[in-house]
Steps between C-alpha positions, in 0.01 A plus 500: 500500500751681732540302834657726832703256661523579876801597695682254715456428890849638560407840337169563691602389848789707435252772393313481794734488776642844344152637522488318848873693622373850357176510693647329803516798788839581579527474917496848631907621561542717827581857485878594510416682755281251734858304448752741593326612818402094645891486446603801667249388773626189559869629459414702776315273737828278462740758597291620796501112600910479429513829700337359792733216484790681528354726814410177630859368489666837648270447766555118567904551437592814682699488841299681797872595551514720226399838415101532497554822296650313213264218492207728479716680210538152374209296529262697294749606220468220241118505558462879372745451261335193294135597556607903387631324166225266433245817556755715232462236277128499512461880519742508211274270292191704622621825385585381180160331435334820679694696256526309207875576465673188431334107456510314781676184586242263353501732185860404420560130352518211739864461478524894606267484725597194722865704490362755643332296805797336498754831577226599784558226662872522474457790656289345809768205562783775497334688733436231709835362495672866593271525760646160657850579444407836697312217754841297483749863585232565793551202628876378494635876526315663767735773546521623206239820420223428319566792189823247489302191455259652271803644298637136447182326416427795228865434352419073472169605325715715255730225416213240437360727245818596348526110476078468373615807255806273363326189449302481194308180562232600750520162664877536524527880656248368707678250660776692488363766711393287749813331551644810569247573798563134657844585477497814638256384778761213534805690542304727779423204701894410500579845584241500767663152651815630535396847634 
């Protein structure tokens, strides 16, 4: 007579934490969508707050001496300009869901994705930083027009991302670029000492 031996312990725990895994509910993953609009959101609700910073400091900084016309010209310049990029961004991202054109940040992979988030906020820090070496020309050269100034602070945002463009190493161009701003706003404040 024919006896079935029975399998080992190993085998049928093994067995049934397979069977365990495969009926286990996955936890539910978050549309791409759902994703890419919280982080345009908050994107946005952080440049509106960095915006109001910088009005805040043209207001706290600004000699009563000087002209009133250019400080209202001033003051409210960086604010526009982050919170109008932040709202491109998450128009942009909209549109393209809206219109099913191209995938969406969180459709890319991770690595793409956070590169992404990462060049948008490039963006916000160089705006932020040509907007205070425009802070730095009001300031120190009050006699010179303000197309002048403006002209200036556009050409040391150039050069940054000539540098940012040269650099392959993101962390590298990065600091790069920002050493060129600290310089630039360094070399105004001599200039404005000895003016």
């Amino acid at each position: 007579m024919r006896v079935l031996s029975t399998p080992p312990k190993s085998v049928l725990s093994t067995a049934k934490a397979s069977i365990v895994q495969k009926t286990k509910p996955k936890p539910p993953k978050l549309p791409t969508f759902t994703l890419t609009i919280a982080c345009d959101l908050a994107f946005l609700l952080m440049t509106a707050g960095a915006g109001l910073l910088m009005y805040t400091l043209v207001i706290g900084i600004w000699p009563v001496t000087q002209s009133s016309l250019e400080k209202e010209m001033v003051e409210w310049m960086p604010f526009w300009a982050l919170t109008s990029t932040a709202a491109w961004f998450l128009l942009t991202d909209g549109l393209r869901h809206w219109r099913a054109r191209g995938p969406l940040p969180f459709d890319l992979a991770p690595e793409a994705a956070q590169e992404l988030y990462w060049q948008r906020f490039e963006l916000m820090v160089w705006a932020i930083a040509s907007h205070l070496v425009l802070l730095c020309l009001c300031l120190l050269m009050p006699s010179q027009p303000l197309v002048s100034k403006l002209f200036l602070s556009s050409i040391v945002a150039l050069v940054a991302l000539a540098a940012r463009k040269s650099v392959r190493s993101r962390k590298n161009a990065f600091a790069a670029s920002m050493t060129i701003f600290s310089t630039a706003m360094l070399m105004i404040t001599m200039a404005g000492a000895l003016i």
